[in-house]
Every structure is written in structure tokens, then in C-alpha cells.
One Martini backbone bead per residue (centre of mass of N, CA, C, O) as a GRO file, in nm:
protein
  385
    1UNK     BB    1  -2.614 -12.452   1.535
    2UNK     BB    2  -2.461 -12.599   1.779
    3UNK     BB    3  -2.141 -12.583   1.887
    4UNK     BB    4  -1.902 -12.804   2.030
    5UNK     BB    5  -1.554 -12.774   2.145
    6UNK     BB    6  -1.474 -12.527   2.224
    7UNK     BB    7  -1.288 -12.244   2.332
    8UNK     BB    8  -1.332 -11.931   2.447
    9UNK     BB    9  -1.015 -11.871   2.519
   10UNK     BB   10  -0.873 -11.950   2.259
   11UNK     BB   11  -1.088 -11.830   1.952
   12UNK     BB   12  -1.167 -12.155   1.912
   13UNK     BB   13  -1.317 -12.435   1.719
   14UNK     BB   14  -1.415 -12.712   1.530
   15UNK     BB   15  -1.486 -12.478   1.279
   16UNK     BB   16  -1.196 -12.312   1.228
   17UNK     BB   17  -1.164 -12.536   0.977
   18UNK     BB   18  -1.089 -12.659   0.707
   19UNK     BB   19  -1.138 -12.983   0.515
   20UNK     BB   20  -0.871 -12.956   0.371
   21UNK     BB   21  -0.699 -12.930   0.647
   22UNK     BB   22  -0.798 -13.184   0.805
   23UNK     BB   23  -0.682 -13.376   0.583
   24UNK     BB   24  -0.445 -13.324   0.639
   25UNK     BB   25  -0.374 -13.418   0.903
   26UNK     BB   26  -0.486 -13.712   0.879
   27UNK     BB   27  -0.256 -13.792   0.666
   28UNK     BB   28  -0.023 -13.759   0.864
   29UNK     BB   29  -0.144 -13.956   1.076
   30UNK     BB   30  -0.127 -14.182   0.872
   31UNK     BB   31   0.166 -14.171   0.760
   32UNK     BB   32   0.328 -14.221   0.961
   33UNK     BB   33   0.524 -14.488   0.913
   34UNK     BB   34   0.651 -14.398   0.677
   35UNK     BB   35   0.785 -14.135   0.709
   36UNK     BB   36   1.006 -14.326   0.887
   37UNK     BB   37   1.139 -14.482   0.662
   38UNK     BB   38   1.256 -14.222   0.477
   39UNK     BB   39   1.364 -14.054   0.630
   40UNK     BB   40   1.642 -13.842   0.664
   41UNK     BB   41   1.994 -13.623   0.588
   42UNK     BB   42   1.844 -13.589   0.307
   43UNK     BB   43   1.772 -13.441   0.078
   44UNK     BB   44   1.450 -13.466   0.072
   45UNK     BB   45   1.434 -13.617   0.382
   46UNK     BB   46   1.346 -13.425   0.524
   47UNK     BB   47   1.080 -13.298   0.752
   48UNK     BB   48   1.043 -13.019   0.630
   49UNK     BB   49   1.060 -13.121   0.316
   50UNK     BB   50   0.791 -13.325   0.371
   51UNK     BB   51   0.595 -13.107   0.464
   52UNK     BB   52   0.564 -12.886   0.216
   53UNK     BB   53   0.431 -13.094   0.062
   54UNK     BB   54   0.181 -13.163  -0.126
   55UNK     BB   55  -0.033 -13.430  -0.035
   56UNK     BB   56   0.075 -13.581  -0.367
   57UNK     BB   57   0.378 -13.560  -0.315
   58UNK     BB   58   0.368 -13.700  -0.012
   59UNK     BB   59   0.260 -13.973  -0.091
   60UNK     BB   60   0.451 -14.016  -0.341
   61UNK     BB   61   0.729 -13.999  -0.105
   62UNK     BB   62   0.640 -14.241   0.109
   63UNK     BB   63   0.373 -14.404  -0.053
   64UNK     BB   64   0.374 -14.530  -0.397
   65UNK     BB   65   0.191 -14.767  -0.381
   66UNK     BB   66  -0.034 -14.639  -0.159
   67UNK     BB   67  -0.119 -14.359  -0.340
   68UNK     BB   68  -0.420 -14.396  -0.405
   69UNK     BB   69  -0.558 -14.510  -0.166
   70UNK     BB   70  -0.478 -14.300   0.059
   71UNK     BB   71  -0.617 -14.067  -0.142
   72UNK     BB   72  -0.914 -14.159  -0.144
   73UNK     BB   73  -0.924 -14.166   0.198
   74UNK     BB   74  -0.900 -13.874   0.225
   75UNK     BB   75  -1.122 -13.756   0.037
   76UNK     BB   76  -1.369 -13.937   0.187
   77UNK     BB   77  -1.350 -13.764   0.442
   78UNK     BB   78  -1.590 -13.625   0.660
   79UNK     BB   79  -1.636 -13.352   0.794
   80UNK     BB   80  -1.828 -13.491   1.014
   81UNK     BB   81  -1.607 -13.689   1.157
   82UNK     BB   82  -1.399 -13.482   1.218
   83UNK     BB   83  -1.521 -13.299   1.388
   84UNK     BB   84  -1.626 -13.482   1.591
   85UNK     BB   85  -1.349 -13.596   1.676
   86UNK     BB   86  -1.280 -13.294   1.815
   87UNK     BB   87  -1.514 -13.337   2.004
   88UNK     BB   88  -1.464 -13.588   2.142
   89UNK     BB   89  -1.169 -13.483   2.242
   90UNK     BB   90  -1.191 -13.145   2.355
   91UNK     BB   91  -1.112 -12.990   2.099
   92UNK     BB   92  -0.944 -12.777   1.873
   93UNK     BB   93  -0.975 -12.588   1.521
   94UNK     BB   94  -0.697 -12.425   1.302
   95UNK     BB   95  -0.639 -12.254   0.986
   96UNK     BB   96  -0.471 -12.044   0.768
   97UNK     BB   97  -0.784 -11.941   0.700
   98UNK     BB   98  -0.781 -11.818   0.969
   99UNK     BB   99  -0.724 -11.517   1.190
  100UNK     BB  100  -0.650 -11.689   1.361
  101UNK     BB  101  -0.354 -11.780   1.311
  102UNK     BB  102  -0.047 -11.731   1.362
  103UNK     BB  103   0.202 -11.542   1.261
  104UNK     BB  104   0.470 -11.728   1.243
  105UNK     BB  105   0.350 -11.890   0.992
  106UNK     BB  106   0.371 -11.674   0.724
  107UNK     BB  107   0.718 -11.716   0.662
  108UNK     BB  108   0.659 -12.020   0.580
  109UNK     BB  109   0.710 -12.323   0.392
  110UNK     BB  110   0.702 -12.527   0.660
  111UNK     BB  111   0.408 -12.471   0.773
  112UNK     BB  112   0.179 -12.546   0.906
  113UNK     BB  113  -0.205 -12.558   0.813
  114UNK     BB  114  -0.271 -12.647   1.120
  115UNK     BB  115  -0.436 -12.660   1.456
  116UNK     BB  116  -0.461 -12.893   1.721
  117UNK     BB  117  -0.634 -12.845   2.060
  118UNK     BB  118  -0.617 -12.712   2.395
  119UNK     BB  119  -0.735 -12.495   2.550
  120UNK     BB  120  -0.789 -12.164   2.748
  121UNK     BB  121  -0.555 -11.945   2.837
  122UNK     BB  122  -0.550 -11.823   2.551
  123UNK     BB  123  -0.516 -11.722   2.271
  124UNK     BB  124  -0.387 -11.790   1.976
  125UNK     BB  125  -0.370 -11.490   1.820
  126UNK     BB  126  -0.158 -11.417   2.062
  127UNK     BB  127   0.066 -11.566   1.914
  128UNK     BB  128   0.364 -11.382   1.910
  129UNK     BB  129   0.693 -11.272   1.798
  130UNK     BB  130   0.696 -11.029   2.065
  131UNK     BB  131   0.610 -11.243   2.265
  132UNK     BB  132   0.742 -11.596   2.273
  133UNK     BB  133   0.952 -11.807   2.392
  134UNK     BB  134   1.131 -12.056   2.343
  135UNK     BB  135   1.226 -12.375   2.546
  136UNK     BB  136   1.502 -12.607   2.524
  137UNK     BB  137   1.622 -12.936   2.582
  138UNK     BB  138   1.716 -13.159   2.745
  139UNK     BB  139   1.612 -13.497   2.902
  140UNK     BB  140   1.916 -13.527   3.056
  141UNK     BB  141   1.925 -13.295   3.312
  142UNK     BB  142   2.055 -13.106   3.514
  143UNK     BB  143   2.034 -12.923   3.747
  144UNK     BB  144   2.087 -12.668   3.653
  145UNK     BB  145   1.927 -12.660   3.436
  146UNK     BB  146   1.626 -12.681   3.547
  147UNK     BB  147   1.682 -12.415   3.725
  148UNK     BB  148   1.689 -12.212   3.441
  149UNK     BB  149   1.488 -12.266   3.347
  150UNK     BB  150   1.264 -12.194   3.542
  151UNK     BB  151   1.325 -11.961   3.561
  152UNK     BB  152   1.264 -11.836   3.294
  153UNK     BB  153   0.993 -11.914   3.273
  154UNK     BB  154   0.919 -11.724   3.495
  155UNK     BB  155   1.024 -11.436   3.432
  156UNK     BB  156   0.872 -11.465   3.112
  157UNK     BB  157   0.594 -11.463   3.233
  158UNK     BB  158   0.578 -11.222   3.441
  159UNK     BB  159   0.621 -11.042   3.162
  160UNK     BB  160   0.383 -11.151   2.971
  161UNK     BB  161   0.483 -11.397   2.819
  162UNK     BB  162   0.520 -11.668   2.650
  163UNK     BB  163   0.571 -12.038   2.679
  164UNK     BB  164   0.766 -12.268   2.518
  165UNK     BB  165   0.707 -12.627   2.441
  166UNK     BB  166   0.725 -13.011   2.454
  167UNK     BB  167   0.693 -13.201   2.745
  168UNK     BB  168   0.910 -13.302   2.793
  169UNK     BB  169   1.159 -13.394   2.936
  170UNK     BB  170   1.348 -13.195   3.180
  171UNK     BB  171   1.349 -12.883   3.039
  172UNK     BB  172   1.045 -12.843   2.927
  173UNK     BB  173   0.915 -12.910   3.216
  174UNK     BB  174   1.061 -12.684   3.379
  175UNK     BB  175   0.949 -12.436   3.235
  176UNK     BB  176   0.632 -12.479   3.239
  177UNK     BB  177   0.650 -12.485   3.548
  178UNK     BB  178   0.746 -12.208   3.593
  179UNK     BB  179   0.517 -12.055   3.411
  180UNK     BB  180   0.316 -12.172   3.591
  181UNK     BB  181   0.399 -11.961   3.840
  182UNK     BB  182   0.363 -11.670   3.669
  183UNK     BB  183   0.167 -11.820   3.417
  184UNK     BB  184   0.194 -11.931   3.111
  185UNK     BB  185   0.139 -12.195   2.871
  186UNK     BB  186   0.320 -12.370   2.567
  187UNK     BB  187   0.225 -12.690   2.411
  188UNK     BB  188   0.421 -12.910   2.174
  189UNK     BB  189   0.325 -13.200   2.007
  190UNK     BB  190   0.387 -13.528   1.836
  191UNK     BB  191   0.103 -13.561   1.882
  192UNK     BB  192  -0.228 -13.565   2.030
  193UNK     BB  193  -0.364 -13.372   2.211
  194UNK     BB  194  -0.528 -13.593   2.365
  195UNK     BB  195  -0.219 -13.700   2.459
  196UNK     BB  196   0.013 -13.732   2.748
  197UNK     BB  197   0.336 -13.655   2.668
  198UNK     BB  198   0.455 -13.789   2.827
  199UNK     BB  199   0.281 -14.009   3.071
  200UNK     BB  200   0.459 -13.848   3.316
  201UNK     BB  201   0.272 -13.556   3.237
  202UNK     BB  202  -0.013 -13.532   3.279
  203UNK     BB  203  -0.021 -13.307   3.525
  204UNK     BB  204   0.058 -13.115   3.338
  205UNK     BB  205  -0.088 -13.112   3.104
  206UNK     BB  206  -0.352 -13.063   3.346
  207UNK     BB  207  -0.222 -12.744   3.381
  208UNK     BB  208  -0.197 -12.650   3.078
  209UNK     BB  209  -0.486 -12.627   3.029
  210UNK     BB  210  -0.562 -12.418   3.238
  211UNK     BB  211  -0.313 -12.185   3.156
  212UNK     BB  212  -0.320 -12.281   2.807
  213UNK     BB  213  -0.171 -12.489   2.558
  214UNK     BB  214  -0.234 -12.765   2.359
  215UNK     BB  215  -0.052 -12.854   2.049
  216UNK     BB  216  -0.122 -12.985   1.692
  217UNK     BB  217  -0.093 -13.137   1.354
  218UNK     BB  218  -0.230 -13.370   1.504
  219UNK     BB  219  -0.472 -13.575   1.522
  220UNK     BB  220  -0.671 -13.713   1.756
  221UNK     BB  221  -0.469 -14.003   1.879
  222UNK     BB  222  -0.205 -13.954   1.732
  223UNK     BB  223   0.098 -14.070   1.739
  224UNK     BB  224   0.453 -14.123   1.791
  225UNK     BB  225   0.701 -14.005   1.657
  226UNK     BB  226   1.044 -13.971   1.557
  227UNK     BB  227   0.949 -13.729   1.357
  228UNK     BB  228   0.782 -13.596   1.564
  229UNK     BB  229   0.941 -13.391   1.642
  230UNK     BB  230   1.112 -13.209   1.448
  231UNK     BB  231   0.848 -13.130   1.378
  232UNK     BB  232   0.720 -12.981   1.675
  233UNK     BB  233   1.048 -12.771   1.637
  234UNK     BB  234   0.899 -12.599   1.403
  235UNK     BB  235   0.701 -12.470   1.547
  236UNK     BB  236   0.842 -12.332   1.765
  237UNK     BB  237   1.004 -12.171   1.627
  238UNK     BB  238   0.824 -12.004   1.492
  239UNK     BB  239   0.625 -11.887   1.699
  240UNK     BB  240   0.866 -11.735   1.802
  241UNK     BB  241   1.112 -11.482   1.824
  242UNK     BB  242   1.270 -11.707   2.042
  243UNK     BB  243   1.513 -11.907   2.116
  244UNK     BB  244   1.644 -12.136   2.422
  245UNK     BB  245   1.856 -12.303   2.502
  246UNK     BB  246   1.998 -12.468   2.780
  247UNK     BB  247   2.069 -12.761   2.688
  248UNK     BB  248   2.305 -12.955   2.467
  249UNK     BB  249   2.441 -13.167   2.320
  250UNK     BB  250   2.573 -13.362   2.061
  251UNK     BB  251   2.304 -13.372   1.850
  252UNK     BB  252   2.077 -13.239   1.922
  253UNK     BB  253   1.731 -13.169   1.921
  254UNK     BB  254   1.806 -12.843   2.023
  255UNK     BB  255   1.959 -12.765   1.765
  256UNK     BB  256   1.749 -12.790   1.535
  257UNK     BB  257   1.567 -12.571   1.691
  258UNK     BB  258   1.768 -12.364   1.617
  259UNK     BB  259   1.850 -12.380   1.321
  260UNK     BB  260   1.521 -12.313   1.270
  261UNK     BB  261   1.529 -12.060   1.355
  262UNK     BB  262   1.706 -11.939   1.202
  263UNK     BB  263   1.568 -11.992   0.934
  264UNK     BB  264   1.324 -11.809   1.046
  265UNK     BB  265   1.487 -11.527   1.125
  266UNK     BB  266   1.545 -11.585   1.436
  267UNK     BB  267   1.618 -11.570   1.770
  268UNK     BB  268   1.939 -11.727   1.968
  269UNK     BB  269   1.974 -11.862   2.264
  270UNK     BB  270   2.239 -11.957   2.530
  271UNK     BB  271   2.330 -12.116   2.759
  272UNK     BB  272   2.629 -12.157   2.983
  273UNK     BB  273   2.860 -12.374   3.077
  274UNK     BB  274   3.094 -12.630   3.086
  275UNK     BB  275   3.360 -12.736   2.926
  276UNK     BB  276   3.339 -13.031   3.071
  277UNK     BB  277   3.033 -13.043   2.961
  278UNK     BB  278   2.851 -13.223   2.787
  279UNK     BB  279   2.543 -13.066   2.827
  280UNK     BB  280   2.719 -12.803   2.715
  281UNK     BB  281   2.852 -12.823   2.405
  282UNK     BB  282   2.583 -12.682   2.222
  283UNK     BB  283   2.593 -12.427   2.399
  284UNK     BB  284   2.861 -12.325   2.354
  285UNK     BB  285   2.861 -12.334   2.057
  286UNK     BB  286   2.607 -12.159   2.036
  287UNK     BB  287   2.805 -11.880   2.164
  288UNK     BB  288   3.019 -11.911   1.945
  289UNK     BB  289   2.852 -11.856   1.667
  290UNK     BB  290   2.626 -11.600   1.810
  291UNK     BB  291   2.452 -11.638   2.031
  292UNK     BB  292   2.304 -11.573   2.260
  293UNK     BB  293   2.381 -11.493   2.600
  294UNK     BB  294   2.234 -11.684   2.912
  295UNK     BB  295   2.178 -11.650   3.234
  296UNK     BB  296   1.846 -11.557   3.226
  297UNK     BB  297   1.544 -11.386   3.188
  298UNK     BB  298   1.661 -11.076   3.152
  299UNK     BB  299   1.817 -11.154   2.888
  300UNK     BB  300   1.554 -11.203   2.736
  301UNK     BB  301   1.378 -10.915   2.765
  302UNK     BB  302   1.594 -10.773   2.663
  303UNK     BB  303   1.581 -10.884   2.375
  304UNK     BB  304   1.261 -10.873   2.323
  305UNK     BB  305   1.229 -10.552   2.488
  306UNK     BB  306   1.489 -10.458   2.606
  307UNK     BB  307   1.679 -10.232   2.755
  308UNK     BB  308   1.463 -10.158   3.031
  309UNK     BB  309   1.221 -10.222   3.002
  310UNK     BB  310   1.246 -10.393   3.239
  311UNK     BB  311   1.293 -10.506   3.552
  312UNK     BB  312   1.450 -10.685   3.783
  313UNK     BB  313   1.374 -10.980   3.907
  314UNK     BB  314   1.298 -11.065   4.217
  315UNK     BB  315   1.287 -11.132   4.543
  316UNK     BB  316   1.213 -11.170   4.813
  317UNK     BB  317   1.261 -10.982   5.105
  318UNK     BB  318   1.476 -10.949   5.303
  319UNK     BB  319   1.558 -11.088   5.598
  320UNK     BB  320   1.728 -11.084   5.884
  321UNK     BB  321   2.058 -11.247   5.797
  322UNK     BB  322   1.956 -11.388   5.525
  323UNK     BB  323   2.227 -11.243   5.353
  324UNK     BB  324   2.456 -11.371   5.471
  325UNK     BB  325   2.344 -11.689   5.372
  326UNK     BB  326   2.357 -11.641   5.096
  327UNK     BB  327   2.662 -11.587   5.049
  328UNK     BB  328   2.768 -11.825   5.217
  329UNK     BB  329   2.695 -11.997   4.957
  330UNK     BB  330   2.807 -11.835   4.709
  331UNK     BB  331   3.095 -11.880   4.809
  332UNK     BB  332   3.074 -12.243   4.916
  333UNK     BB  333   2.883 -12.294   5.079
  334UNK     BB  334   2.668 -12.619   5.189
  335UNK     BB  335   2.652 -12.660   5.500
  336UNK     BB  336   2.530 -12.598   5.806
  337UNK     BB  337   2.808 -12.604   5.909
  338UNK     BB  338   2.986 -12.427   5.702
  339UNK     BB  339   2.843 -12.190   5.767
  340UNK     BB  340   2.824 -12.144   6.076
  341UNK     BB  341   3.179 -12.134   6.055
  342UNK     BB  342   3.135 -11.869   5.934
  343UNK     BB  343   2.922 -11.684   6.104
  344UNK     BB  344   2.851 -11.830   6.407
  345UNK     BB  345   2.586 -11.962   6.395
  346UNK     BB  346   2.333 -12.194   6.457
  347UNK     BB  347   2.204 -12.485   6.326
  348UNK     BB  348   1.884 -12.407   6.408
  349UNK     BB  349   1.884 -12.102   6.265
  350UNK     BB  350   1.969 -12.191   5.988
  351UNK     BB  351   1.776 -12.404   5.922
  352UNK     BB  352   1.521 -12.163   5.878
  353UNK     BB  353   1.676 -11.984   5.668
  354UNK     BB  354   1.712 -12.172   5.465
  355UNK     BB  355   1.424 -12.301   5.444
  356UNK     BB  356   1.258 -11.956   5.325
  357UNK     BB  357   1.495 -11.954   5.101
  358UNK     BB  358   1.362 -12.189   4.944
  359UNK     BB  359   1.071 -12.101   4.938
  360UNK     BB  360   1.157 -11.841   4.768
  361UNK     BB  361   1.397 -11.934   4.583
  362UNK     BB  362   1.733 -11.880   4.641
  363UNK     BB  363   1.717 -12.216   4.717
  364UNK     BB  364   1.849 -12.589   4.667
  365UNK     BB  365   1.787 -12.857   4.810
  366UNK     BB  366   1.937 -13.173   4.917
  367UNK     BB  367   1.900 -13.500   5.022
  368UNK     BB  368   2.203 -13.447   5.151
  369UNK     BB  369   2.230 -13.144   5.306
  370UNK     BB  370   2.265 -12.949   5.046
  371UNK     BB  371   2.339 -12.580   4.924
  372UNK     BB  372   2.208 -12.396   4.642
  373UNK     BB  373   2.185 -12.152   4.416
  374UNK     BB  374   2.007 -11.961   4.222
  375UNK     BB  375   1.864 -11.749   3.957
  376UNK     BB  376   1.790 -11.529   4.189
  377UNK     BB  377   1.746 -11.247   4.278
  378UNK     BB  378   1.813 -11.004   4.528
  379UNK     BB  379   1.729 -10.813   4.732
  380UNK     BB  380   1.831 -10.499   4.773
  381UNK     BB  381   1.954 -10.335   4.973
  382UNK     BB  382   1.929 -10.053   5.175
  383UNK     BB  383   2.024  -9.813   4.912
  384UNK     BB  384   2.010 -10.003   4.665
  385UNK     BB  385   1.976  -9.961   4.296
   0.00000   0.00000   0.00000
């Protein structure tokens, strides 16, 4: 019989999973609502701690009243309707019991039993934690951050390092967005993967399945909930090597992905930012902690491949004139009359070099007309190793 669904560039199909690896899914997806009402920062109620339970455990820890018709209706679902229902969403499923399935989850105890997703930009099972990193952060970032996200993600796609985070607004959105100029990119949905959440990043979304994947332990169709973050943060966190904070308040939905990531044996850096911003205190906080301290691509590449494994990664070559401009805006001229008076030059020809340089990656243009510098190395000038 020929398969529908597939994803030949995943290297899984609709029938990757097998028949109760499904029906966790499906019973996840029905669970939402309770789920809800029960979680909290209890001792056993805990997301993590509610997922890792056997299915006839968690349906009476948390919906005990309907835990007969629940598990009933689960036991019910036939293989080839929830089949169908992957192949007519254009997912694909995979779960522990295939070879593709993830090697991050091989050492986890709360670790999702299956993944179903879009998209076929990599094979599942190169998603490997030697390659990987995740990238997570505020959603109400600030320009600084957006701009570092999508830095580390542009330089560790470029170093074929795979980039995961969950396509959130803010900090998840620049870092997918960077690494899909320079490679490929993985999100993980607290929804189902059929579904692009926010619906203000569609197209984000609708870029990510060309040349990534999207991926999710909840059935096609399937809602989001306050609990399915924490729960698709865990997944996050297993799947690379490193997770990497950008920006992060206190008590941020991105150190619980830090917390889970050390409880993974997993390795932890953070972004450092200003001791008197709001939106830098939970990432000063874990570099106080013993976080790495990130302050760009190569520092991950660093942490992931070794000091010197590779090079470090620049910005295209400057033409003449370009790097006194450049130098002139580190210093902390915003302005193309401050630049003029400090360099001397027209500011019809500083417009043009401006402009070129903000093309490149090294400036950051704003919509009142003031100019600040990317976290772009510059090509080093002739005869500077």
C-alpha cells in the first residue's frame, strides 16, 4: 500500500509511530483542559513531573472523575483514523520505538514518547546533541536582544549547528529568522504542529517548514495551553547540547528552559546585558550562577566544536572609507551630522556608506535616524590576522 504523509527529507512518514505512541499523543491533546486546572509548582504537579507519568496514571491524576471514559475513548481510537488524521493534516509521526527519534531523549525520564511535525529541511535523526542548540528568550525583547538572537542564530546555522527554540514572539522569532539566513532551523510548538502559533508568525512558520522542521508531542488540530509551553521547553532543552537565554525577567518562562536543560546534564549559557534592565536580570543572574557567558555566535560555537574548531565568522569585506564609519558609530556617534563632524566627510556620501553597511550586517538603522552597530565582527583590515 503506498504511504501519504511522508516527508522524505525527515526521513519519517505517517506510519513512523506506532499505534499506542499515537494514543499518548491523542490523550495529551485531550487532556488540555485538565491538565490546566490541576498543574501548579507543587511537588507533583509539576509539568514535567505529570508528563512522565504512565497514561492510565495520568488520566487519574488529573481528570479522576472521567478517568474510565477517558481511557475508554482512548483505547477506542483506531490506528488508521489517527493515521489518517497525520496524513490529512500533512504531518509526519515518529515515536521512541523508531530509529529516527531524537537521541536527546534517550537519558530523559520526562521525555515526550512521540513527535509529530512538518516539514522536511533535515532528518529527524540528525537532530543530535553534538549538533544543536537551542535559543530561547524574552517576548517583549528588547532591540539589543533581537539583534544577539539573531546574530548567534545566522552564525551557528552558518556553522551547519542546527537552531531550535519554539517560534514564540521576541527573542524565538530573531534567532529562527537569523538562522534561516544562513541554514536551516527547528521549532517546537506547544500546539499542534499543523497549527502556526502566533498566527502572527505564518509566515515565519510557512519559511520554517522550507527549510526546517516543526515539530510537537500534541496530535494535529490540537490547542495551545498555559502548560504546553513549560512542556514543549522540556523538550527544547533535551533535544541540543546547549540552550543559550538571550534576555530573561525574573521568573521567565526561559530559565525554567534553563533550569530543565541543567536538570538534563545539559549545557547552559546566557546572553549578559545591562545590571539596570528589567529584561537582563534573569540572564546576569545565571552567569552569576556559572552560566557560559554568551556574547555571540563564536562564543557558542566555542562551547559546542572547541576553542578554534572553527573561525570566526565576519562580515563581508569593507571598501574603503567604511571602516573609519564604522569605528565612528562604535565610538557612539548615532547620527549621520555626528558622524560628518567627527570623520569630516559629506553627509550625502556618509548616507550611501551607512546605508551599504546596514545591508551588510554591521548597522542597525531606526526609524528616527539614529545608528547603532550589530554584534557583526568586521573584516579584519590587510595584514591583520
Amino acid at each position: 500500500m503506498k504511504r501519504s504523509g511522508s516527508s522524505p527529507g525527515a526521513g519519517v512518514d505517517a506510519y513512523s509511530a506506532c499505534s499506542e505512541c499515537l494514543r499518548r499523543s491523542w490523550l495529551i491533546g485531550r487532556l488540555g483542559s485538565w491538565i490546566q486546572v490541576v498543574v501548579d509548582d507543587r511537588d507533583g504537579h509539576r509539568i514535567p513531573e505529570l508528563l512522565r507519568l504512565e497514561s492510565e496514571d495520568l488520566v487519574h491524576s488529573v481528570a479522576a472523575k472521567q478517568a474510565d471514559e477517558m481511557l475508554d475513548w482512548n483505547q477506542s481510537l483506531t490506528e488508521g483514523e489517527m493515521r489518517t488524521a497525520i496524513i490529512n493534516a500533512d504531518c509526519w509521526a515518529c515515536c521512541r520505538h523508531d530509529e529516527n527519534f531524537p537521541e536527546g531523549f534517550d537519558d530523559g525520564a520526562d521525555a515526550p514518547v512521540i513527535l509529530i511535525g512538518r516539514g522536511g529541511g533535515t532528518r529527524l535523526s540528525e537532530l543530535r546533541l553534538g549538533n544543536s542548540v537551542t535559543v530561547v528568550g524574552a517576548r517583549k525583547a528588547t532591540g539589543y536582544g533581537l539583534e544577539v538572537a539573531a546574530s548567534i542564530g545566522r552564525e551557528v546555522a552558518s556553522a551547519s549547528l542546527n537552531v531550535i527554540s519554539g517560534m514564540a514572539l521576541g527573542i524565538d522569532g530573531a534567532a529562527h529568522r537569523g538562522a534561516l539566513e544562513r541554514g536551516l532551523t527547528v521549532a517546537v510548538l506547544g500546539c499542534g504542529a499543523d497549527r502556526p502559533y502566533p498566527a502572527s508568525h505564518t509566515r515565519l512558520y510557512r519559511q520554517i517548514l522550507e527549510r526546517g522542521l516543526i515539530i510537537s508531542e500534541m496530535p494535529p488540530g490540537a490547542d495551545a495551553w498555559r502548560w504546553s509551553f513549560p512542556a514543549r521547553n522540556r523538550i527544547m532543552a533535551a533535544l541540543s547540547g546547549m540552550t543559550i537565554v538571550v534576555e530573561a525577567a525574573w521568573r521567565s518562562g526561559s530559565l525554567i528552559t534553563a533550569e530543565m536543560a541543567y536538570d538534563a546534564g545539559r549545557d547552559v549559557g546566557a546572553v549578559p546585558g545591562p545590571v539596570t534592565a528589567g529584561a537582563a536580570a534573569g540572564t546576569n543572574e545565571l552567569i552569576s550562577s556559572g552560566a557560559a557567558l554568551i556574547r555571540g555566535g563564536q562564543d557558542v560555537l566555542d562551547r559546542m566544536l572547541g576553542v578554534g574548531a572553527t573561525q570566526t565568522l565576519f562580515g563581508p569585506e569593507l571598501k574603503p572609507g567604511e571602516r573609519e564609519v564604522l569605528e565612528a558609530v562604535e565610538s557612539g556617534c548615532r547620527t549621520v551630522d555626528e558622524i560628518a563632524g567627527r570623520l569630516g566627510s559629506s553627509a550625502a556620501d556618509l548616507a550611501m556608506i551607512l546605508a551599504r553597511l546596514e545591508v551588510c550586517g554591521y548597522l542597525r538603522g531606526s526609524v528616527v535616524g539614529t545608528w547603532s552597530r550589530t554584534s557583526l565582527a568586521a573584516y579584519p583590515s590587510p595584514g591583520v590576522q
